[in-house]
C-alpha positions in Angstrom: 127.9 62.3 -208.3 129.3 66.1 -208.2 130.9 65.2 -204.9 133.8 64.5 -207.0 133.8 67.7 -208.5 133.8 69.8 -205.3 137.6 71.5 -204.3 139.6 74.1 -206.0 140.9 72.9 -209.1 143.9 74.7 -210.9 144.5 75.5 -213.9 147.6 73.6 -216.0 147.1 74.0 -219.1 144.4 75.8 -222.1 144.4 74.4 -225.6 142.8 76.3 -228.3 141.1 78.8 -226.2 141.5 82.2 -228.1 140.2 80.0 -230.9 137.0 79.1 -228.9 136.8 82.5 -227.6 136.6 83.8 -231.2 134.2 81.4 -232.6 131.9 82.8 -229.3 132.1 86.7 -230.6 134.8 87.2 -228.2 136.3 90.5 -228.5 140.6 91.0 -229.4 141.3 92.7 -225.9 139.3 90.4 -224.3 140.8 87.1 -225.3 144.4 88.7 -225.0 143.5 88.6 -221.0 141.1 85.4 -221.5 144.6 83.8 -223.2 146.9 85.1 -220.1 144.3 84.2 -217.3 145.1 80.9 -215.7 142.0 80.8 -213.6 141.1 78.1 -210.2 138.0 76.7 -210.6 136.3 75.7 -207.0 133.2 73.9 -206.6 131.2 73.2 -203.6 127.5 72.1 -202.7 125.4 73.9 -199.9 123.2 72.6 -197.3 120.0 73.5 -200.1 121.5 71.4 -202.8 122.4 74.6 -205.0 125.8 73.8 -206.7 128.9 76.7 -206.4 130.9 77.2 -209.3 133.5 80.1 -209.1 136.3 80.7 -211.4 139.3 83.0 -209.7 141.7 84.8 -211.1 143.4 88.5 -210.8 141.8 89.7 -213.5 138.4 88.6 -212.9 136.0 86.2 -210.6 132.6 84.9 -212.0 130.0 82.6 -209.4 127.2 80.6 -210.2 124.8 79.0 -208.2 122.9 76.1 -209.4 120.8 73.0 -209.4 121.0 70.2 -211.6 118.7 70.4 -214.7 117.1 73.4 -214.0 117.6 76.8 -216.1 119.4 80.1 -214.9 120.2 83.2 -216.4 124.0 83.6 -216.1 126.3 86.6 -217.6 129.9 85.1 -218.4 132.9 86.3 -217.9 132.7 87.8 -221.2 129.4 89.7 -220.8 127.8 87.5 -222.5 123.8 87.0 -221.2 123.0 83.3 -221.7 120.3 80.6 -220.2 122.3 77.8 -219.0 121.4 74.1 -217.9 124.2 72.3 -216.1 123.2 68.3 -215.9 125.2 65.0 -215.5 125.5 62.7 -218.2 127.9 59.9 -218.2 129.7 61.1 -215.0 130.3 64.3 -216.8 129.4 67.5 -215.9 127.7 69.4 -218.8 127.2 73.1 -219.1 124.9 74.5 -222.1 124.6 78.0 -222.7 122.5 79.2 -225.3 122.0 83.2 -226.2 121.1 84.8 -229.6 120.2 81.6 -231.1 123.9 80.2 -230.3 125.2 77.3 -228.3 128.1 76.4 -226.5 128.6 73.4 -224.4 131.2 72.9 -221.5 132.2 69.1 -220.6 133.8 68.5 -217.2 135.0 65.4 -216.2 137.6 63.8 -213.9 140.0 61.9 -215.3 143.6 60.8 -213.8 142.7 62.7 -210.6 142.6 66.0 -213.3 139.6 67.9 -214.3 139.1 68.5 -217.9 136.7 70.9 -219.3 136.2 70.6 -222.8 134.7 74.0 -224.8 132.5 73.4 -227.6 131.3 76.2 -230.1 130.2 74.7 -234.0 133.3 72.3 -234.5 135.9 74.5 -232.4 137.3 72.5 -229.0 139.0 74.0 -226.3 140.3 71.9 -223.8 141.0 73.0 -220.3 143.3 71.1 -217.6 143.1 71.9 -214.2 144.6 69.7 -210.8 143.0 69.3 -207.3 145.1 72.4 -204.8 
């Protein structure tokens, strides 16, 4: 099921991010670079199971290493500290961070050969486009 998730994916297009940044606590200098940074996402799956998720850019790279359903500590790429649970649910991808009694969730599904990751703080959306390198 992630096998269709694995590659570097880049970045096309960002939709409403510096609004979704601001609705997380996101600091002004940090979403001016968050807003410039057009990131590659790349996936992969070891030989243990544990899922890879890095996102690239110049500015910064953040990794995660994961399995399916099970908690891990993970510090953004905006410091935040959260406990996040990545699972599948209808062939999507789903990412849930929660810290300081907040919650964001991060939708990633394949559609048309793109990815699209859909950012979700309280009723703000950010939506992400990125194509297989």
């Amino acid at each position: 099921m992630v096998e269709k998730f694995v590659g570097t994916w880049k970045m096309i297009s960002s939709e409403n991010f510096d609004e979704y940044m601001k609705a997380l606590g996101v600091g002004f200098a940090t979403r001016q670079v968050g807003n410039r940074t057009k990131p590659n996402l790349i996936l992969c799956v070891d030989d243990q199971g544990f899922i890879c998720m890095k996102s690239q850019s110049a500015f910064k790279t953040t990794e995660i290493k994961f399995k399916l359903n099970e908690p891990f500590e993970e510090t953004t790429a905006d410091d935040r500290k959260t406990t996040t649970v990545i699972n599948v649910e209808n062939g999507k991808l789903v990412q849930k961070q929660t810290w300081d009694g907040k919650e964001t969730r991060i939708e990633r599904e394949i559609t048309d050969g793109k990815l699209i990751a859909k950012c979700t703080m309280g009723d703000v959306v950010a939506v992400r486009t990125y194509v297989k390198e």
